[in-house]
C-alpha positions in Angstrom: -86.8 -24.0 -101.1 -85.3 -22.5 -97.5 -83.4 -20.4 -99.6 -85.3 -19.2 -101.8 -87.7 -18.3 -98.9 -85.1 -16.4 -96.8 -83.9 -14.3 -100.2 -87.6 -13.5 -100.3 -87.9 -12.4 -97.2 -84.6 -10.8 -97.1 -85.1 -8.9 -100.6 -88.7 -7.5 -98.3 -87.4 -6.6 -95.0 -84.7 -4.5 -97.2 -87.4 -2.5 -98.7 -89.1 -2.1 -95.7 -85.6 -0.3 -94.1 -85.1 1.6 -97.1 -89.0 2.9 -97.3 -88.9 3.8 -93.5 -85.7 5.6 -93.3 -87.0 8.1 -96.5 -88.1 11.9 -95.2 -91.9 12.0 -94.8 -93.7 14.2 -97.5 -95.0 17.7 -96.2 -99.1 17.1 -94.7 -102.1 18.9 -95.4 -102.3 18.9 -98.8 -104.0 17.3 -101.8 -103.9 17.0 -105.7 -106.7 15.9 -107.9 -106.7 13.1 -111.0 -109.1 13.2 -113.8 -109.2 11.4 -117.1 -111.0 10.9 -120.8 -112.4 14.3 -121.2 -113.0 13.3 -125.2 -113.4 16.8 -126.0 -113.4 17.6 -129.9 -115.3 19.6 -131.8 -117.7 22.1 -129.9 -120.6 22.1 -132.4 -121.0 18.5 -131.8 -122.9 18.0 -128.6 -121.4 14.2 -128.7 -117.9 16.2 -128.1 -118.5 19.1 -126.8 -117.4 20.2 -123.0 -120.2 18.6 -120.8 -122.2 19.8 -117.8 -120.3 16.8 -115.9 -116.5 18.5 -116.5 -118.0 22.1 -115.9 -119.1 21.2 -112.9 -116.3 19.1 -112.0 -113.7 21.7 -112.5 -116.0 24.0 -110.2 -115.7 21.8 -107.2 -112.4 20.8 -107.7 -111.3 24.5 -107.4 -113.3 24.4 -104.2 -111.0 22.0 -102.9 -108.2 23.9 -103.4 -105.4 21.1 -105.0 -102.2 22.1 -105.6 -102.6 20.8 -108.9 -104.7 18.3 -111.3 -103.7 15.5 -113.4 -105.2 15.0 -116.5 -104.6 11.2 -117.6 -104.6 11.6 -121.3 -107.6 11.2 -123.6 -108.5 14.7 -123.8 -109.9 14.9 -126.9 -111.9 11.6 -129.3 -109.3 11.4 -132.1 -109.3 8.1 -133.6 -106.3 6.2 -135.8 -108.8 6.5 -138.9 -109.1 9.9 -139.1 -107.2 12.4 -141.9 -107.8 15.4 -140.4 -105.3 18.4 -140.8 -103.5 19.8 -137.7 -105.5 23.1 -137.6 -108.8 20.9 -136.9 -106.9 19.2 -133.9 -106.1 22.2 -132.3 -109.8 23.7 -132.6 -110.0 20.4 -129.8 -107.6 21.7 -127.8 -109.0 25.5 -127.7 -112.2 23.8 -126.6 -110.2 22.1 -123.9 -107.9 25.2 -122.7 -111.7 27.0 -122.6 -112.9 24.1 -120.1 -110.0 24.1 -117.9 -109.2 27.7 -117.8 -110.8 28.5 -114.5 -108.3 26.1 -112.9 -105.2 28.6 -114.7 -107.3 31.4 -113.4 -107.9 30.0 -109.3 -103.8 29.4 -110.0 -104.1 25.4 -110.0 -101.4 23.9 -112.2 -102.9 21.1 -114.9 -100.1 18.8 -115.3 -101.1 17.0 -118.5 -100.3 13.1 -120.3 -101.3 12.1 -123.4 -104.0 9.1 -124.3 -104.1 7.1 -127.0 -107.0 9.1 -128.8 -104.4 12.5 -128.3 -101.9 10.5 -130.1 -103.2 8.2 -132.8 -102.0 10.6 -136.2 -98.9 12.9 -136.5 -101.9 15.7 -136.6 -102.7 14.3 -132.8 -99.5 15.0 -131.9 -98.5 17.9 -133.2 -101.6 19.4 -131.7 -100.9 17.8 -128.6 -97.0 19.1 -128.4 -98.4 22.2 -129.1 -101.0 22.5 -126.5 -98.1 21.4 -123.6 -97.0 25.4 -124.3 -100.6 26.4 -122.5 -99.7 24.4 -119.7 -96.2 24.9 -119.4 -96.9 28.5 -118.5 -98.9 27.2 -115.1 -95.9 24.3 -114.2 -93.4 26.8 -114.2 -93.1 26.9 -110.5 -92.3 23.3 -110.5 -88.6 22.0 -112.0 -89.5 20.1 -114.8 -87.3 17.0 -115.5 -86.9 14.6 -118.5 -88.7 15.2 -122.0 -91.9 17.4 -121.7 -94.5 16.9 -123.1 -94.1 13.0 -123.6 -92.2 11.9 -120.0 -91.3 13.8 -117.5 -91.1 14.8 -113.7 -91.3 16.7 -110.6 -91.2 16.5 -107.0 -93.9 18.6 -104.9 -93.7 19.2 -100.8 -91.6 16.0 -100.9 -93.5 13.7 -103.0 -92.6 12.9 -106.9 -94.8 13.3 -109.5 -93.7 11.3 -112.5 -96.0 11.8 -116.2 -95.7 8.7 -118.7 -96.6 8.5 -122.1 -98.4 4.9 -122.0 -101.2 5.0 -125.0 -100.7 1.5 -125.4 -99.9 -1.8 -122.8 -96.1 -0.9 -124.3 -93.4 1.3 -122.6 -90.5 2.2 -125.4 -87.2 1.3 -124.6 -86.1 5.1 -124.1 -88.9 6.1 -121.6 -88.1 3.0 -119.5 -84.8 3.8 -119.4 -85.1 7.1 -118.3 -88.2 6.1 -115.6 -86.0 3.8 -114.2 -83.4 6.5 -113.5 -85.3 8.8 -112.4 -87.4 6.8 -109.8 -83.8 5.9 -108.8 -82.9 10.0 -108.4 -86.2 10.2 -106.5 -85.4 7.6 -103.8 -85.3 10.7 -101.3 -88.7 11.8 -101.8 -91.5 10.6 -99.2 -93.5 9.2 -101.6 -93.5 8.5 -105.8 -96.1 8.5 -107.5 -96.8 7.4 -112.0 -99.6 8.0 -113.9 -100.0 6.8 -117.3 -102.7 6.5 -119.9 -103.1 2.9 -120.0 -103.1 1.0 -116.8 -100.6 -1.8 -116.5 -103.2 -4.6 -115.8 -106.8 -3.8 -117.5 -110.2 -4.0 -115.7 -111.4 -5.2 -118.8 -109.6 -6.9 -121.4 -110.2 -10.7 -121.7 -106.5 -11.3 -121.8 -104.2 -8.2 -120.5 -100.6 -8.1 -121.1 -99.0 -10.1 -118.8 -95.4 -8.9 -120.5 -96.5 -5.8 -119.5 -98.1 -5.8 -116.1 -94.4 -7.7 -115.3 -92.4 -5.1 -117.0 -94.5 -2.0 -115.3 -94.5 -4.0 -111.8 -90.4 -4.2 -111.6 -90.3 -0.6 -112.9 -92.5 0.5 -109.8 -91.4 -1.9 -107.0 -87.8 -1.1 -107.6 -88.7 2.4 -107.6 -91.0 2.3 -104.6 -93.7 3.7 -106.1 -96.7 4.5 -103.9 -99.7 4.1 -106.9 -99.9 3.8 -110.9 -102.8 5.9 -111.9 -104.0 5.6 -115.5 -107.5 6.2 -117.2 -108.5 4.6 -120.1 -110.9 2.2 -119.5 -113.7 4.8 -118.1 -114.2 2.5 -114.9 -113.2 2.9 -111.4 -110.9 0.2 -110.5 -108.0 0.0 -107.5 -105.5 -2.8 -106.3 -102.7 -3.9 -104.8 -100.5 -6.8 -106.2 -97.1 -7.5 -104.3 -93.7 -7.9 -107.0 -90.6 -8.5 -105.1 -92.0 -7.8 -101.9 -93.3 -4.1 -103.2 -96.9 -3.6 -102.9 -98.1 -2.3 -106.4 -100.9 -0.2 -106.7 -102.5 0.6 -109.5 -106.0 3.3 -109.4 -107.9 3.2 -113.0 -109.8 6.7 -112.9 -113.2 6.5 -114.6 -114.4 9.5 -117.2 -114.9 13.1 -116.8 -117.3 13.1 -119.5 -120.8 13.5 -120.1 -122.6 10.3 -120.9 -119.3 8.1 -121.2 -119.5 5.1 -123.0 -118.7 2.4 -121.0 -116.7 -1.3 -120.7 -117.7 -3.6 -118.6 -115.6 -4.9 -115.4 -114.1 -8.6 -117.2 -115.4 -11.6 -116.6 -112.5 -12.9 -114.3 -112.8 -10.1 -111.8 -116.3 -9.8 -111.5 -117.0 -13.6 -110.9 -113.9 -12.5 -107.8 -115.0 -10.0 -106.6 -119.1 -9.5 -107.7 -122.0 -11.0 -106.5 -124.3 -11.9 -109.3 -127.6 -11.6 -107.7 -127.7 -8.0 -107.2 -124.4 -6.5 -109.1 -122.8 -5.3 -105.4 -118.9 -5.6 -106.0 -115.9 -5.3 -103.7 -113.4 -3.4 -105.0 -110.2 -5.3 -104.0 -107.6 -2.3 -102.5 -110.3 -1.4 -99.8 -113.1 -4.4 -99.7 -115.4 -1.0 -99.9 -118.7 -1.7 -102.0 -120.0 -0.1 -105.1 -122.8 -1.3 -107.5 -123.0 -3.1 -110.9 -125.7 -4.1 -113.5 -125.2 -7.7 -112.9 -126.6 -8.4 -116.5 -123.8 -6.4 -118.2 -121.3 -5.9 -115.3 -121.3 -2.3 -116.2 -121.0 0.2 -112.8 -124.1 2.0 -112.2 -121.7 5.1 -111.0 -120.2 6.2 -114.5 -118.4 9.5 -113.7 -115.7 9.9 -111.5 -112.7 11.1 -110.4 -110.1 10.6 -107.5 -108.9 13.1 -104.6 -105.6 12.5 -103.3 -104.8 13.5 -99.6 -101.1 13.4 -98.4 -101.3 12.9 -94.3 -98.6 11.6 -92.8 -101.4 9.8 -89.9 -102.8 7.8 -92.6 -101.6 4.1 -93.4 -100.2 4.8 -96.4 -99.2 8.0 -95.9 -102.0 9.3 -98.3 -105.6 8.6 -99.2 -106.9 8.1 -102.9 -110.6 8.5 -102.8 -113.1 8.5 -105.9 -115.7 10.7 -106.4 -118.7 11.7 -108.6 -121.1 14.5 -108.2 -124.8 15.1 -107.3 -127.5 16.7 -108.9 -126.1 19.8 -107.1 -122.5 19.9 -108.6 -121.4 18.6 -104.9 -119.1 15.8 -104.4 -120.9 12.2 -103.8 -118.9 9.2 -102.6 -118.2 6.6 -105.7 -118.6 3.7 -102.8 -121.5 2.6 -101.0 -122.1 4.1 -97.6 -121.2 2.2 -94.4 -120.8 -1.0 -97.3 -117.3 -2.9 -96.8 -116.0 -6.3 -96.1 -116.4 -9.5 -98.1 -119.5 -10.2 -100.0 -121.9 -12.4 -98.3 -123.2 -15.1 -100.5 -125.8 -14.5 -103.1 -129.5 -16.6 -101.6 -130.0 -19.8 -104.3 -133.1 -18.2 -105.3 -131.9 -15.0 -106.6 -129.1 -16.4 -108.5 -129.5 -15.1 -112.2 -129.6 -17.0 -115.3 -126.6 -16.5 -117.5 -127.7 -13.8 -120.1 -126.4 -13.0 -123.9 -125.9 -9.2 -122.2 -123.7 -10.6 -119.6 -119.8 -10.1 -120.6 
């Protein structure tokens, strides 16, 4: 048992030395992460570019990000669909009309694929396609691995590194190549992954504990500052340790109009929600946010996350969520001045277990 203590700690204070002794990444900058856009056809007001994205691209601009990842599910394919190619990329035309005024304030869109981009060989083809408009605005970065699927680059000092994760499953050749190039990356100041899927869902009943394990190794051994994935159109952020690596893994809600939504699984909430009134903790930050405690839906639906590289902060960067007022101006996701464990719920207002509750 002593032993396998010491290894422990040894196998931590050996990250620690290898983590400090890595170059800082340049400060004052930012990039922004958005997700499940679910554009498709324009006539259809169901998938057509919404008021939310619109204005969402506006006040990004605003911000001025060096660039904007998209995390996949850009357009509502679905596995059951027999549609030709040339209706796919009608989605995509809609798309490159929503995010043109980012090509035009000169803001790179770095782009991943979700599972509703990839479902058919008529999804993909339209997807591989669509990397070409893109490409054009990453060409100031150097592109490494297999673009449009996996790839990566490294920014002021801090690498950037696209997965193709439409599924809780990494093939054997992405891994392989992840793995090596988190290893080529060990000089930059920070490393960080973004994938479709997140490595441990919000919401599934049972996620894939083969997977969350595989993903974990992957990204402590590669000191990996944050996973960030979309997917499951909630805000959800936290920090597990593997091997002595803190893992961090940011689910990005939707950038859609009038998402539909999952609701936070039964596990978590009963961890970290109280069921009186629906207030939750989120467990990276102890901030607060609200819930319908009948459905364990969050009342905040639309958001998306601002990433601040400061060499002053803890972490060395901030990740901070975000929707938008009435006004088109940023809004904190989180409850004002609300942090800190949850006091108790009072007896009395303890509610009754509900059919609607999941």
């Amino acid at each position: 048992m002593k032993k396998s203590v010491l290894a422990i700690v040894a196998g931590f204070l050996s990250c620690a030395a290898a983590w400090s002794a890595t170059p800082a990444p340049e400060a004052g900058w930012k990039f922004a992460v958005i997700s499940d856009l679910h554009i498709g056809t324009q006539a259809d007001p169901a998938q057509s570019v919404g008021s939310f994205l619109n204005s969402a691209v506006r006040r990004l601009i605003a911000e001025r990000p060096d660039f904007v990842v998209i995390t996949g599910d850009f357009t509502r394919g679905n596995p059951d669909e027999n549609i030709p190619v040339e209706k796919a990329r009608t989605w995509w035309l809609n798309i490159q009309s929503a995010l043109k005024p980012f090509q035009d304030a000169g803001i790179p869109v770095v782009p991943l694929p979700g599972n509703h981009d990839y479902y058919t060989p008529a999804h993909r083809q339209a997807y591989g396609e669509a990397w070409k408009y893109f490409e054009t605005a990453l060409s100031s970065f150097s592109i490494q691995g297999s673009p449009p699927l996996y790839y990566s680059f490294t920014h002021k000092n801090v690498h950037i590194v696209p997965l193709t994760v439409v599924d809780q499953y990494i093939s054997p050749e992405e891994e392989a190549w992840l793995k090596k190039d988190l290893k080529e990356a060990d000089g930059a100041g920070l490393r960080f992954v973004f994938g479709h899927v997140p490595m441990d869902s919000a919401l599934l009943g049972k996620p894939s504990a083969r997977f969350r394990k595989q993903m974990s190794a992957i990204l402590a051994a590669g000191h990996v500052a944050a996973f960030v994935s979309g997917h499951e159109h909630l805000n959800w952020d936290q920090s597990k340790r593997f091997d002595g690596w803190p893992v961090r893994q940011i689910i990005v809600g939707s950038a859609m109009d009038a998402p539909y939504n999952y609701p936070i699984r039964r596990a978590l909430y009963t961890e970290y929600c109280r069921s009186c009134d629906g207030e939750c903790m989120m467990p990276y930050n102890k901030k607060h946010f609200a819930t319908d405690p009948r459905t364990h839906l969050q009342k905040i639906s639309q958001t998306f996350y601002i990433f601040e590289i400061k060499p002053e902060l803890k972490d060395g960067y901030s990740a901070t969520p975000y929707t938008l007022d009435g006004t088109g101006q940023l809004a904190p996701f989180y409850a004002p001045a609300a942090g800190g464990q949850l006091a108790p719920c009072p007896a009395a207002r303890k509610l009754k277990k509900t059919s609607g509750a999941r």
